[in-house]
Biopython code that builds the backbone (N, CA, C, O; Angstrom):
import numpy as np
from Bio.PDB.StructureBuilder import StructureBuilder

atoms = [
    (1, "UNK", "N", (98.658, 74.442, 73.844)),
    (1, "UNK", "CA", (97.840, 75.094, 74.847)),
    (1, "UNK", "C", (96.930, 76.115, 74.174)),
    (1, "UNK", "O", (97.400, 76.755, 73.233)),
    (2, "UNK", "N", (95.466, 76.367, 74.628)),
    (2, "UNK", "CA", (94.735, 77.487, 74.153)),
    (2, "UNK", "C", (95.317, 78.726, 74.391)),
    (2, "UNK", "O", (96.247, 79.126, 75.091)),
    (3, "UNK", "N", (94.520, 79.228, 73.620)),
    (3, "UNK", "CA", (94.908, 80.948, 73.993)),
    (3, "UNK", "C", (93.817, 81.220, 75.108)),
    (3, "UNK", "O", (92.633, 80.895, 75.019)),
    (4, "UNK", "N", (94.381, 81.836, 76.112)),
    (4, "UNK", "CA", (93.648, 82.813, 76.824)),
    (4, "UNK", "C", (93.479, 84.260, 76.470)),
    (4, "UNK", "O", (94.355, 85.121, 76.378)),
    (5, "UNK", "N", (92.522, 84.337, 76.335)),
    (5, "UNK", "CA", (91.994, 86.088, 76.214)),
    (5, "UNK", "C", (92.515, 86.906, 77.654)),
    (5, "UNK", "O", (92.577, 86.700, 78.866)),
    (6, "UNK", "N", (92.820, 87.903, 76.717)),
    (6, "UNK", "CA", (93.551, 89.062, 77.711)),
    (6, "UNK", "C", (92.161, 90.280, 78.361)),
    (6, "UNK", "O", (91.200, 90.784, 77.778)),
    (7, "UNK", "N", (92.607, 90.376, 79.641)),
    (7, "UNK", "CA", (91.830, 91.454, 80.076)),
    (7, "UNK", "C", (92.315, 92.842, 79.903)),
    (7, "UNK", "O", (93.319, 93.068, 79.228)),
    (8, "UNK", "N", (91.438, 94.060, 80.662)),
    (8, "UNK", "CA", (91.828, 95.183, 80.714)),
    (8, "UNK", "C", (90.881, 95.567, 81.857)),
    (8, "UNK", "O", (89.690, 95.311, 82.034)),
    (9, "UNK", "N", (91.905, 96.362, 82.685)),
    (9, "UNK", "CA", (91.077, 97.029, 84.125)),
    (9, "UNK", "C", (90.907, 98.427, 84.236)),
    (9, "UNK", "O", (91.835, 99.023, 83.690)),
    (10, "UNK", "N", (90.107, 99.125, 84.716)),
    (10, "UNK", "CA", (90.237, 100.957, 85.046)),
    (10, "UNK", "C", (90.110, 100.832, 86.441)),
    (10, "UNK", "O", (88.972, 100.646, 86.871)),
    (11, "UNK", "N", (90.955, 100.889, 87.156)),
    (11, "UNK", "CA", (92.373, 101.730, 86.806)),
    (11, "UNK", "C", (92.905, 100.312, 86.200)),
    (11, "UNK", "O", (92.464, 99.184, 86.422)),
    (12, "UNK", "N", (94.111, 100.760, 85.273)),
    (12, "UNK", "CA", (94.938, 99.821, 85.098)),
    (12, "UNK", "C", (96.174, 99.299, 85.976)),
    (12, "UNK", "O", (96.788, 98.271, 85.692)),
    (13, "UNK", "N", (96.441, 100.031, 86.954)),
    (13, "UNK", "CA", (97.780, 99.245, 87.764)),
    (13, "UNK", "C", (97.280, 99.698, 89.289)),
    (13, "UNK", "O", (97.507, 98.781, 90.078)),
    (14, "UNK", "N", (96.907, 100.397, 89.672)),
    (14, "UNK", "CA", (96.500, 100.775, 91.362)),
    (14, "UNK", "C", (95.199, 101.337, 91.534)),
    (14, "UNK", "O", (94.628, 101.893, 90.595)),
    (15, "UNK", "N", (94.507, 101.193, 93.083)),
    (15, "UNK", "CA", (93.723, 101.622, 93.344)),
    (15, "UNK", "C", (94.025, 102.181, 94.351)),
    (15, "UNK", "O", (94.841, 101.676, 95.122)),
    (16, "UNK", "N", (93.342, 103.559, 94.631)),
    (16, "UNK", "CA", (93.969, 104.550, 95.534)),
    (16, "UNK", "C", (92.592, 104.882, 96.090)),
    (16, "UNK", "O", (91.636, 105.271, 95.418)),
    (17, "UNK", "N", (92.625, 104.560, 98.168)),
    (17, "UNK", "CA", (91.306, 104.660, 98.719)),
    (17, "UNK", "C", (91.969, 106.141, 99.513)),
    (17, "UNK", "O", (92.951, 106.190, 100.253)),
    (18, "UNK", "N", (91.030, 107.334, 99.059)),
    (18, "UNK", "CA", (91.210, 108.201, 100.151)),
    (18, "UNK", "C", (90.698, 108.496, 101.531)),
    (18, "UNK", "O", (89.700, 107.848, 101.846)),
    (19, "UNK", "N", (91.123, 109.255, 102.331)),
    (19, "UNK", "CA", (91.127, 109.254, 103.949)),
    (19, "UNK", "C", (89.179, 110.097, 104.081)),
    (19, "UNK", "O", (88.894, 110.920, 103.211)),
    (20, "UNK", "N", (88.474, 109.876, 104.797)),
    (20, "UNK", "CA", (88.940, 109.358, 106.457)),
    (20, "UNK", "C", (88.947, 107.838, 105.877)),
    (20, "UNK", "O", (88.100, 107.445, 105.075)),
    (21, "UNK", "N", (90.421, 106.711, 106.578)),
    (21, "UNK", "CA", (90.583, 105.110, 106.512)),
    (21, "UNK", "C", (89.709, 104.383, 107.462)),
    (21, "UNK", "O", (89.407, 103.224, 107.179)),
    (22, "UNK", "N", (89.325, 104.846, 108.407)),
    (22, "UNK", "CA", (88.469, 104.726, 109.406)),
    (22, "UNK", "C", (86.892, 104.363, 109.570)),
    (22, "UNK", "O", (86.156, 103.832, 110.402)),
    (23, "UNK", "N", (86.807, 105.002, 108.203)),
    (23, "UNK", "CA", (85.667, 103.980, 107.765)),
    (23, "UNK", "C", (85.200, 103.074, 106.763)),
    (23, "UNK", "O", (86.031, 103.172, 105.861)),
    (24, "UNK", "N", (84.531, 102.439, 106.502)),
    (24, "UNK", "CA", (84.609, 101.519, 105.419)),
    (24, "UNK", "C", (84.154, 102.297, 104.235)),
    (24, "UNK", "O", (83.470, 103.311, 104.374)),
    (25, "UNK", "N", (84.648, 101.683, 102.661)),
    (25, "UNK", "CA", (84.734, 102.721, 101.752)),
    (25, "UNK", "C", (84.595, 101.431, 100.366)),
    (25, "UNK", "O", (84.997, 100.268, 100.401)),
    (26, "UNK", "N", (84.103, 101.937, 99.578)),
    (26, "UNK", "CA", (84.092, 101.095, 98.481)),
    (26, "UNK", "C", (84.776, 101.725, 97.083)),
    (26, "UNK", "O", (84.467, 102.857, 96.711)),
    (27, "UNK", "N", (85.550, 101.055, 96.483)),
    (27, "UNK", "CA", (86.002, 101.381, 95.105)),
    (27, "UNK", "C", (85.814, 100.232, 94.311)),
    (27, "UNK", "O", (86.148, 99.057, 94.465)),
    (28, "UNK", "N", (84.810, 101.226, 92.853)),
    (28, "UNK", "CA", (84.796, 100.128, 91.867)),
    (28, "UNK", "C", (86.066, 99.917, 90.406)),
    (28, "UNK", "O", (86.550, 100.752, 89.642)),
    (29, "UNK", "N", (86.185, 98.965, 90.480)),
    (29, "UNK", "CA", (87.030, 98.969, 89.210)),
    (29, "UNK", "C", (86.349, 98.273, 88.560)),
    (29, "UNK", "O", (85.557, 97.511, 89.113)),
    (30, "UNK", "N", (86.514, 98.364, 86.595)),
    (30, "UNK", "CA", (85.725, 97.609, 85.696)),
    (30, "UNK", "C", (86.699, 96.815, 84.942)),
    (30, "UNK", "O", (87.713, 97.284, 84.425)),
    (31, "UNK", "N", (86.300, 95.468, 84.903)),
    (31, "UNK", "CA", (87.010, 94.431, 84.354)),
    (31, "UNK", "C", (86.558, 94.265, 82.662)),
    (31, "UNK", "O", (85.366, 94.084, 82.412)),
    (32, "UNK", "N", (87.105, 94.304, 82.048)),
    (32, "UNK", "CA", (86.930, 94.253, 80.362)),
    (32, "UNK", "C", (87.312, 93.001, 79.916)),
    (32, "UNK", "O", (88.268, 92.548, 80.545)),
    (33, "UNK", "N", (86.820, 92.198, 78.920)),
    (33, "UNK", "CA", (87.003, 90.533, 78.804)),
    (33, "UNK", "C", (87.455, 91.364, 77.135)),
    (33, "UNK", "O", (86.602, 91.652, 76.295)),
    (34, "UNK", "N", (88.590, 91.560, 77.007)),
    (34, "UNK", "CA", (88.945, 92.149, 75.864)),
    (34, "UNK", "C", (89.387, 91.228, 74.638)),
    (34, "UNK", "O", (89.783, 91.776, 73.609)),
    (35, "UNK", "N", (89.319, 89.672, 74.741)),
    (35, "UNK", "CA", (89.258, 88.658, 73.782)),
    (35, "UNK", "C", (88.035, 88.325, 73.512)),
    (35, "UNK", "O", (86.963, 88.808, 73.877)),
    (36, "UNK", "N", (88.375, 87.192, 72.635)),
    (36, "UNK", "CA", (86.896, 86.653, 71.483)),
    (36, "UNK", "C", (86.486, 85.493, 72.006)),
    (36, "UNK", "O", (85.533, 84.939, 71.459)),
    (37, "UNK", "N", (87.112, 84.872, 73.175)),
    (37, "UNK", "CA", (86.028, 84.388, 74.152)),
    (37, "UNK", "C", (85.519, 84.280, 75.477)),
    (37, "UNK", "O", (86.462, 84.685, 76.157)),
    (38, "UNK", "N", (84.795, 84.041, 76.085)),
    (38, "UNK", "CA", (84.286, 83.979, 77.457)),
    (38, "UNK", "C", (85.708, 83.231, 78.369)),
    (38, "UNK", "O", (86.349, 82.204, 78.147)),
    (39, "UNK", "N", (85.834, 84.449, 79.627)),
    (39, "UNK", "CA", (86.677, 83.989, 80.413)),
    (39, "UNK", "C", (85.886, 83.779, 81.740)),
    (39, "UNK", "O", (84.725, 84.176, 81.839)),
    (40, "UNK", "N", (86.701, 82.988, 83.015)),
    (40, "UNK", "CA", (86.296, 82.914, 84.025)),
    (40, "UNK", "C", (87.147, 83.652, 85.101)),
    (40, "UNK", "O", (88.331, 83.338, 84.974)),
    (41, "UNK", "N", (86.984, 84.313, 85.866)),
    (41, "UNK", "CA", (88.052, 84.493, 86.619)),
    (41, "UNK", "C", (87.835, 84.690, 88.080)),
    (41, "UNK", "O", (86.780, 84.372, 88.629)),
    (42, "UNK", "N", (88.859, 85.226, 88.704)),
    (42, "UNK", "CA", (88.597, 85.126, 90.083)),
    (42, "UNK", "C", (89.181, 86.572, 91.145)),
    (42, "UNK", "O", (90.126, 87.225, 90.701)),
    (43, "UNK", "N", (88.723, 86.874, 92.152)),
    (43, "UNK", "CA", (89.897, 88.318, 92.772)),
    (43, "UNK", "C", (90.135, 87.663, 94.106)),
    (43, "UNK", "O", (89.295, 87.186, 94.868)),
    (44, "UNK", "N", (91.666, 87.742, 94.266)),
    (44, "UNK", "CA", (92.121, 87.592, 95.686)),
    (44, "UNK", "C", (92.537, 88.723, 96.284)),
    (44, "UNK", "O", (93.144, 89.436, 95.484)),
    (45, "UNK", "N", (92.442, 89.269, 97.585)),
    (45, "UNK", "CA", (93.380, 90.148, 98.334)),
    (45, "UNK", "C", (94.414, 89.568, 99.289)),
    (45, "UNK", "O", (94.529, 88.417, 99.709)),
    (46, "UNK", "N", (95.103, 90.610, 99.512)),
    (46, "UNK", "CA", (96.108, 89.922, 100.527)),
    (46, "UNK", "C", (96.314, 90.634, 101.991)),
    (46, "UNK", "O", (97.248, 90.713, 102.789)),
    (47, "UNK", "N", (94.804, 91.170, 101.926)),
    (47, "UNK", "CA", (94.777, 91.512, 103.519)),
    (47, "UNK", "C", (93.174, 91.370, 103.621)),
    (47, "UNK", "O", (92.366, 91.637, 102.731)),
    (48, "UNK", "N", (92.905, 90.887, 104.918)),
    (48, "UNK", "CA", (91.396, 90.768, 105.398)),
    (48, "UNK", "C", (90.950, 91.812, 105.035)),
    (48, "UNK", "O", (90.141, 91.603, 104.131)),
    (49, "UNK", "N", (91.050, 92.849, 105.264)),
    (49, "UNK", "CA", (90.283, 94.351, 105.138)),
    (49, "UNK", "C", (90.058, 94.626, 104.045)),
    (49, "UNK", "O", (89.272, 95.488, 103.652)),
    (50, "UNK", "N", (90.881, 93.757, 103.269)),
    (50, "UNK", "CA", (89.951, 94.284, 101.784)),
    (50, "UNK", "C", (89.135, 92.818, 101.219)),
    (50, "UNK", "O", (89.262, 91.691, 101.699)),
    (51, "UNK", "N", (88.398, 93.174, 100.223)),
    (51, "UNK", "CA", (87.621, 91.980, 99.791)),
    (51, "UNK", "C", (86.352, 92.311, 98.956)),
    (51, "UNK", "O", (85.419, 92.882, 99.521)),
    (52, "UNK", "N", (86.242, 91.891, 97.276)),
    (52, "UNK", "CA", (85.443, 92.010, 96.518)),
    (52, "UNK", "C", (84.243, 91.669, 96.100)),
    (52, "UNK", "O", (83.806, 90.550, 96.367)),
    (53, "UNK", "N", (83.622, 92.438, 95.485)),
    (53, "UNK", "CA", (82.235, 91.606, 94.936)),
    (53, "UNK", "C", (81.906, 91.945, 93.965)),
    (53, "UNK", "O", (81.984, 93.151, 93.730)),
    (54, "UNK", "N", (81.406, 91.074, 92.993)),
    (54, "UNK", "CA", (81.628, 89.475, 93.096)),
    (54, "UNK", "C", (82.863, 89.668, 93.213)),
    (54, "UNK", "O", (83.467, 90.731, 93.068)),
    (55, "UNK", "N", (83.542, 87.968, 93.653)),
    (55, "UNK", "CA", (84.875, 87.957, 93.260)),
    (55, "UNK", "C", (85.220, 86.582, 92.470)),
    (55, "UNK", "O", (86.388, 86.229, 92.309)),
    (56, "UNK", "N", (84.283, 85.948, 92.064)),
    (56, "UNK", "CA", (84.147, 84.892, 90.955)),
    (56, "UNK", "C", (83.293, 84.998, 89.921)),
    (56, "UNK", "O", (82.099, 84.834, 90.170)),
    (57, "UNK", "N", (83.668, 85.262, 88.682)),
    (57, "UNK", "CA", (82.720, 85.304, 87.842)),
    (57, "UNK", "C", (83.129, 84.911, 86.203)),
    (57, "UNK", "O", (84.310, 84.671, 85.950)),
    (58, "UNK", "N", (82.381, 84.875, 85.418)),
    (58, "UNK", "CA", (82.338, 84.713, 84.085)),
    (58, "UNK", "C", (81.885, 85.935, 83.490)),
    (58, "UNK", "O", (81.013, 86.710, 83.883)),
    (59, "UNK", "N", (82.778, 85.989, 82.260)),
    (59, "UNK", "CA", (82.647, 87.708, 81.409)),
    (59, "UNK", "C", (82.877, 87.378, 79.737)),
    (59, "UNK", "O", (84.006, 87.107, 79.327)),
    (60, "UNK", "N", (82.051, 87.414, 79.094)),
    (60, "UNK", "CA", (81.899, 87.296, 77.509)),
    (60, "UNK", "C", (82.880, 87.791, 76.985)),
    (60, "UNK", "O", (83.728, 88.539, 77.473)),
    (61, "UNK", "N", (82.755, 87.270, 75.702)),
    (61, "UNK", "CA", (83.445, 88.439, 74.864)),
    (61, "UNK", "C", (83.500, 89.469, 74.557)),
    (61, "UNK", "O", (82.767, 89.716, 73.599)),
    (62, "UNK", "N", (84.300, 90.628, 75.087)),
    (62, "UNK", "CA", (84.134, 92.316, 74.574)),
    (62, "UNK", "C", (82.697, 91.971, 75.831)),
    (62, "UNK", "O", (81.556, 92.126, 75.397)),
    (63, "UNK", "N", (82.819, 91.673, 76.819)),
    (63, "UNK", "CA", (81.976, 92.397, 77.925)),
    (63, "UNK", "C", (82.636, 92.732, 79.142)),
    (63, "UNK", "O", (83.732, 92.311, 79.512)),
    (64, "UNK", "N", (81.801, 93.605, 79.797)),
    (64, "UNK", "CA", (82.668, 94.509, 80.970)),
    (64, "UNK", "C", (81.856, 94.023, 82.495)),
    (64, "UNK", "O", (80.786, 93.427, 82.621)),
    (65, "UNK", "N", (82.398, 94.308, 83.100)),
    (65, "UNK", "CA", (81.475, 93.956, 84.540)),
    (65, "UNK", "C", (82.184, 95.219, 85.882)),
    (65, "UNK", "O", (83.394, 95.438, 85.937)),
    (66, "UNK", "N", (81.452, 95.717, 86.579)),
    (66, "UNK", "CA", (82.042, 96.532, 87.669)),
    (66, "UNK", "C", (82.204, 95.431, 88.871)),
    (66, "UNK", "O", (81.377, 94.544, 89.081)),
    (67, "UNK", "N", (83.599, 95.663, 89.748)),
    (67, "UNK", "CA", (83.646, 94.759, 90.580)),
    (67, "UNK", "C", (83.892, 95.559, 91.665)),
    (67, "UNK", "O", (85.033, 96.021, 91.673)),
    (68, "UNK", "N", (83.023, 95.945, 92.798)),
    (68, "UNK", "CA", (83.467, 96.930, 94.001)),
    (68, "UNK", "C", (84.376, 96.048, 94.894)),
    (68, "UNK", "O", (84.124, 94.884, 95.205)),
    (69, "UNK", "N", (85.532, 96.802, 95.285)),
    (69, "UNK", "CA", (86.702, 96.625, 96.332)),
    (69, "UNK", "C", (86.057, 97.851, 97.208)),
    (69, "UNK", "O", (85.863, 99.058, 97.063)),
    (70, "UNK", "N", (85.758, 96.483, 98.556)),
    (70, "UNK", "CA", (85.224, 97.247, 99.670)),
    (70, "UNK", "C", (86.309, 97.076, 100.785)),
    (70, "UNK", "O", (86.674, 95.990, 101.234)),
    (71, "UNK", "N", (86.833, 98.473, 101.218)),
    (71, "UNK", "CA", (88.169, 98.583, 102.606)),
    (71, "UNK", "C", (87.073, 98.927, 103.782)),
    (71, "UNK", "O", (86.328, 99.901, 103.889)),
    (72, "UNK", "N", (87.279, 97.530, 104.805)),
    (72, "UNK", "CA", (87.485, 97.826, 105.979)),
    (72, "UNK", "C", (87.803, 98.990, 106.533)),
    (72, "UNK", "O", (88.966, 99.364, 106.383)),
    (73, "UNK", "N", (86.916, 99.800, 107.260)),
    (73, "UNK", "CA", (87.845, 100.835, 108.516)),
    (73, "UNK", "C", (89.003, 100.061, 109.295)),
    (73, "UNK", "O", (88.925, 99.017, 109.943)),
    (74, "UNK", "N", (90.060, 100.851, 109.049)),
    (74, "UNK", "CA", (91.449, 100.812, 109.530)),
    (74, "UNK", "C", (92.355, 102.010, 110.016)),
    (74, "UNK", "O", (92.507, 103.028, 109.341)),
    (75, "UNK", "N", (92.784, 101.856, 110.914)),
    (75, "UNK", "CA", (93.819, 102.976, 111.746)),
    (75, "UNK", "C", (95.215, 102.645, 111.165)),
    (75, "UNK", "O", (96.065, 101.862, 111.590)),
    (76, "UNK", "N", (95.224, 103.458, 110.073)),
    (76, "UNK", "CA", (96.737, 103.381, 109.187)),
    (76, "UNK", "C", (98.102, 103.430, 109.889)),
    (76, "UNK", "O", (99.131, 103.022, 109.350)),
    (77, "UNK", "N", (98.043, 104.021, 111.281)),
    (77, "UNK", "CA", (98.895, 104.004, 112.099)),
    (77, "UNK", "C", (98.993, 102.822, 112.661)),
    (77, "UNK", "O", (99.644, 102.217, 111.810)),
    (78, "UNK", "N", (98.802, 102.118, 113.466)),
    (78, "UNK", "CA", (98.762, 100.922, 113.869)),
    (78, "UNK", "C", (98.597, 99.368, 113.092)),
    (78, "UNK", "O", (98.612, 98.251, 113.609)),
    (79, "UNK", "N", (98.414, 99.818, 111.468)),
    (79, "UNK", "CA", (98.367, 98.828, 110.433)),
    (79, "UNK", "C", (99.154, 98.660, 109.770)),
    (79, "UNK", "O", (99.409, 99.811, 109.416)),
    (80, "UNK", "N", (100.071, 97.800, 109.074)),
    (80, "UNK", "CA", (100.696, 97.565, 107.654)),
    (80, "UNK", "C", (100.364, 97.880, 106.617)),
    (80, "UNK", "O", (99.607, 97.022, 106.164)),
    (81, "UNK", "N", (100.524, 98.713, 105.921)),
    (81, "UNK", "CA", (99.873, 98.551, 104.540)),
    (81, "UNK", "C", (100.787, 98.366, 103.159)),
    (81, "UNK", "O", (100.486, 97.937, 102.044)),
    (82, "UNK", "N", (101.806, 98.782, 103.615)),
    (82, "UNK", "CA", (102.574, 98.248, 102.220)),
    (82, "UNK", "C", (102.385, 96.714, 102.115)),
    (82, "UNK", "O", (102.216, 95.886, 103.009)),
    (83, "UNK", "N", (102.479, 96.531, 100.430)),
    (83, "UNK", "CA", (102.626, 95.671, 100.236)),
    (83, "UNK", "C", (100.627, 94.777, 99.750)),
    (83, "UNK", "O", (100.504, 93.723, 99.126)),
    (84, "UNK", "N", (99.807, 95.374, 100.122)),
    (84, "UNK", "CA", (98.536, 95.352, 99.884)),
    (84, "UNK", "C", (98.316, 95.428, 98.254)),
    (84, "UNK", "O", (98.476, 96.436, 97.565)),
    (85, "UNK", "N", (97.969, 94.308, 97.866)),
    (85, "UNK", "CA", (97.584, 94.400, 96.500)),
    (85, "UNK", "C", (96.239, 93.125, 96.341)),
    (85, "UNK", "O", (96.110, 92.026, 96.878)),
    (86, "UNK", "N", (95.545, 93.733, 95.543)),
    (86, "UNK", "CA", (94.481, 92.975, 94.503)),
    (86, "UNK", "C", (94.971, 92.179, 93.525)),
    (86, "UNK", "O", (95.695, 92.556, 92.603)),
    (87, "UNK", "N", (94.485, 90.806, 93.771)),
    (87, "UNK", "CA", (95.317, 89.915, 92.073)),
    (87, "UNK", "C", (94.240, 89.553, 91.914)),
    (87, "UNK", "O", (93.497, 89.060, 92.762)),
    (88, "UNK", "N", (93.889, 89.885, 90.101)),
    (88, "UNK", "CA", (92.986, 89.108, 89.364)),
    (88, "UNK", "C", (93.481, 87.422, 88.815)),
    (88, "UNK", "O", (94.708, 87.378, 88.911)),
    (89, "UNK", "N", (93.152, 86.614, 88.501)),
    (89, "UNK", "CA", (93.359, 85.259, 88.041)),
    (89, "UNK", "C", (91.900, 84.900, 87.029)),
    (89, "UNK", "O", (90.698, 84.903, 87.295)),
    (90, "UNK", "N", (92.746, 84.579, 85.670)),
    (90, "UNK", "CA", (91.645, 84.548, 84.851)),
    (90, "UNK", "C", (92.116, 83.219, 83.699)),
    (90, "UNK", "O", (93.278, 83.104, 83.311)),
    (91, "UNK", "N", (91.140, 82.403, 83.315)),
    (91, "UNK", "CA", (91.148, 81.620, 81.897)),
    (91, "UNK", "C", (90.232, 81.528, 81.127)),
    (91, "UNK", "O", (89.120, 81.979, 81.405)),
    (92, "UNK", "N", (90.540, 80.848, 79.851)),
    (92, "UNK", "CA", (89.825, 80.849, 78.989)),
    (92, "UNK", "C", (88.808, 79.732, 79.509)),
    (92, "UNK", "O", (89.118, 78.763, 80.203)),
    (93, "UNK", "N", (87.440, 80.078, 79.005)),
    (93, "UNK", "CA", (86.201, 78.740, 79.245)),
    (93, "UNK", "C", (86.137, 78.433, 77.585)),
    (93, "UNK", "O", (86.476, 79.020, 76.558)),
    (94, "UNK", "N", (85.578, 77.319, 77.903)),
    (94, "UNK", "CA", (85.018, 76.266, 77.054)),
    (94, "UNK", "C", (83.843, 76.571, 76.341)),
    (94, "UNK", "O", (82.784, 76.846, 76.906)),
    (95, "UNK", "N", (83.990, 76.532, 75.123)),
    (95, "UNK", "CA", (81.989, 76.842, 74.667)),
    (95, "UNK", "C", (81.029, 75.891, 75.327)),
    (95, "UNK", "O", (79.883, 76.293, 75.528)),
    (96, "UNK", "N", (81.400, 74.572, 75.717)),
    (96, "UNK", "CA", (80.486, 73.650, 76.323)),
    (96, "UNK", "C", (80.299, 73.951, 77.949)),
    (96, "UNK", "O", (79.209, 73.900, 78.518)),
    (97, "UNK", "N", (81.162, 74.171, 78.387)),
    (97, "UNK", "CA", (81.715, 74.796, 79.924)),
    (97, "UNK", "C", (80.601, 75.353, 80.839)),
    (97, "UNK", "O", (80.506, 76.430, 80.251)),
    (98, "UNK", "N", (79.746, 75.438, 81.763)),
    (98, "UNK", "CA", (79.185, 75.836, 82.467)),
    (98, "UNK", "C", (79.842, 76.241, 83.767)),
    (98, "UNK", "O", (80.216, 75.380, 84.563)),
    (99, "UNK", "N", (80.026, 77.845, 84.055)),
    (99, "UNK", "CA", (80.601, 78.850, 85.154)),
    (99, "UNK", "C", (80.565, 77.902, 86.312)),
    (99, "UNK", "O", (79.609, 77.131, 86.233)),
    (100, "UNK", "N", (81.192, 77.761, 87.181)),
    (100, "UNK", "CA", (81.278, 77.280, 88.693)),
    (100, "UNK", "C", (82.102, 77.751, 89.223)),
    (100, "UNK", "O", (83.244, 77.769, 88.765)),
    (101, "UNK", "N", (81.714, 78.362, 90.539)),
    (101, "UNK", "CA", (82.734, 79.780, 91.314)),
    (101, "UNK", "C", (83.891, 78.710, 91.719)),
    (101, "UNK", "O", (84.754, 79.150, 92.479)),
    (102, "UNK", "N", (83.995, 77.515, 91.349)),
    (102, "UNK", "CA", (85.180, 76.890, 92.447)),
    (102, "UNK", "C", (86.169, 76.291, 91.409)),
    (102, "UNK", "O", (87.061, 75.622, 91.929)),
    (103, "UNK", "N", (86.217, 76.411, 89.671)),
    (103, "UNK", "CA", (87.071, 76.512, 88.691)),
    (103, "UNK", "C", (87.994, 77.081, 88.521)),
    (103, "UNK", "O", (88.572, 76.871, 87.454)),
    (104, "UNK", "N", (88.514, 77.963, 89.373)),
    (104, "UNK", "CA", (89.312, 78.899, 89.570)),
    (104, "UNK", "C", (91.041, 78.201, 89.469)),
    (104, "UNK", "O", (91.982, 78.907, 89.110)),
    (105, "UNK", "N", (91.205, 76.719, 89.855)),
    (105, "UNK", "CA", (92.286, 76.254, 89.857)),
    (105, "UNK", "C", (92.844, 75.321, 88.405)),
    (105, "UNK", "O", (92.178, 75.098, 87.393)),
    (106, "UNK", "N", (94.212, 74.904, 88.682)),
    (106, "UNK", "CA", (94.769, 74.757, 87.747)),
    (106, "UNK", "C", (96.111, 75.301, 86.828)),
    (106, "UNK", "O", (96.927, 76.083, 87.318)),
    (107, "UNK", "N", (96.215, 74.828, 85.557)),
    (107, "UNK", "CA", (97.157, 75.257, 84.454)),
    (107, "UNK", "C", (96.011, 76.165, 83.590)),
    (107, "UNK", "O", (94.783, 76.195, 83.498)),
    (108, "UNK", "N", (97.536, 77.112, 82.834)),
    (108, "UNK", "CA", (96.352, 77.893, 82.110)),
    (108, "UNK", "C", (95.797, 79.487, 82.570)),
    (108, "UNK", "O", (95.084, 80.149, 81.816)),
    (109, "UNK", "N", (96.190, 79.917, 83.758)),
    (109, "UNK", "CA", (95.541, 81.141, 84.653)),
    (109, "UNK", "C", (96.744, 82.079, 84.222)),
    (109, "UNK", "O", (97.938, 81.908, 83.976)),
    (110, "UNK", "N", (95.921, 83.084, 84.246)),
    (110, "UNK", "CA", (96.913, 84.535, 83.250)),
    (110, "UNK", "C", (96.366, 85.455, 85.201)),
    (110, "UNK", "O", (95.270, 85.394, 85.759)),
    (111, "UNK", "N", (97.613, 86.150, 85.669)),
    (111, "UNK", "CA", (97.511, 86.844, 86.351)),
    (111, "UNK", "C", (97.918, 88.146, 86.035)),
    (111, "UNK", "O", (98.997, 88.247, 85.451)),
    (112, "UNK", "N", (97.109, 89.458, 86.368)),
    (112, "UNK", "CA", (97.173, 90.580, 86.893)),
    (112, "UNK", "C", (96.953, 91.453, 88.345)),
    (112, "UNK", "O", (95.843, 91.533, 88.871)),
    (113, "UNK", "N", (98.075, 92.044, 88.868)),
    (113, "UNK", "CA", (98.063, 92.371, 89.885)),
    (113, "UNK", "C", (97.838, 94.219, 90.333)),
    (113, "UNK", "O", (98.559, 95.054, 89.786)),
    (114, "UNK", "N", (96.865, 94.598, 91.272)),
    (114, "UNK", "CA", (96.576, 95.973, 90.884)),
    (114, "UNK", "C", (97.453, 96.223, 92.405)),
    (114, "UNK", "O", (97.299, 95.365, 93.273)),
    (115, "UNK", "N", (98.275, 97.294, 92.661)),
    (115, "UNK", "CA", (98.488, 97.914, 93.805)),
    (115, "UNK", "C", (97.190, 98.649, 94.439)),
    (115, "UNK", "O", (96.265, 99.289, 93.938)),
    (116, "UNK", "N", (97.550, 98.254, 95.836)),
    (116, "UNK", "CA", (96.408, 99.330, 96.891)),
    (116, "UNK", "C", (97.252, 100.466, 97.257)),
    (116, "UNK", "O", (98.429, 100.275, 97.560)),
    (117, "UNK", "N", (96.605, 101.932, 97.250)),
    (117, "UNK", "CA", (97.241, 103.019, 97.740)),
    (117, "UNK", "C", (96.351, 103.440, 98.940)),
    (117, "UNK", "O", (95.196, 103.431, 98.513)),
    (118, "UNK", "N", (96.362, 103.851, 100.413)),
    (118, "UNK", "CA", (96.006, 104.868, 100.996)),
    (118, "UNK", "C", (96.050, 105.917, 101.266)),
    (118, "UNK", "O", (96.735, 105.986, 102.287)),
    (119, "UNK", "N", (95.649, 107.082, 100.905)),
    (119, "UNK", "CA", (95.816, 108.593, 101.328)),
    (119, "UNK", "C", (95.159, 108.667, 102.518)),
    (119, "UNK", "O", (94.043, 108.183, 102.706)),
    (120, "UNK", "N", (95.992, 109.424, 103.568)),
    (120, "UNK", "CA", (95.068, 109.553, 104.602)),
    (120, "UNK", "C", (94.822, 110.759, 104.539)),
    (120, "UNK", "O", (94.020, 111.267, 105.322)),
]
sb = StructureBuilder()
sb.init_structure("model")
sb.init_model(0)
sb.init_chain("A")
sb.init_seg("    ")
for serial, (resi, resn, name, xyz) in enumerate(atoms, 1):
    if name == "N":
        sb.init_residue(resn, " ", resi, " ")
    sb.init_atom(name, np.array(xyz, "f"), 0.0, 1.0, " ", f" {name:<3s}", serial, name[0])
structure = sb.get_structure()
């Protein structure tokens, strides 16, 4: 099997949206392609209210990209929130390989998962 190149995120394990929750709010985190070749990857959430952009993309070698996580206004009282996390899903591309947002599946995908925090 190839090697997949490893990433690196800021923050590295959580993202913490502070209060007022009520309105919509954006946080960026920066994705680092910290191997020697071009990866592809992808961001899922696991609640509607949150959701990224981009959230499919291709990132060089030793290149960085900002990806804003934009929260929905939400009434923290009347919502769930534990358990809310961001997963990145990433592989190695091909030197011949041309990006397509819908490559995302398969063997081969290295996951990282960031926790969501709310302060209200």
């Amino acid at each position: 099997m190839a090697h997949i190149p490893n990433i690196a995120t800021m923050p590295s394990s959580k993202i913490v949206f502070n209060g007022p929750l009520d309105e919509m709010s954006t946080y960026y985190i920066r994705v680092t392609n910290v191997g020697d070749q071009a990866i592809k990857f992808g961001i899922k959430t696991s609640t509607p209210r949150l959701f990224a952009k981009p959230n499919k993309e291709m990132l060089n070698a030793g290149a960085s990209m900002d990806i804003g996580i934009t929260r929905d206004g939400f009434d923290p009282a009347m919502e769930e929130t534990k358990g809310d996390t961001l997963t990145l899903e990433w592989s190695a591309m091909n030197e011949s390989e041309v990006f397509q947002p819908g490559t995302m599946k398969g063997d081969g995908l290295l996951r990282k998962m960031l926790y969501i925090e709310y302060n209200v």
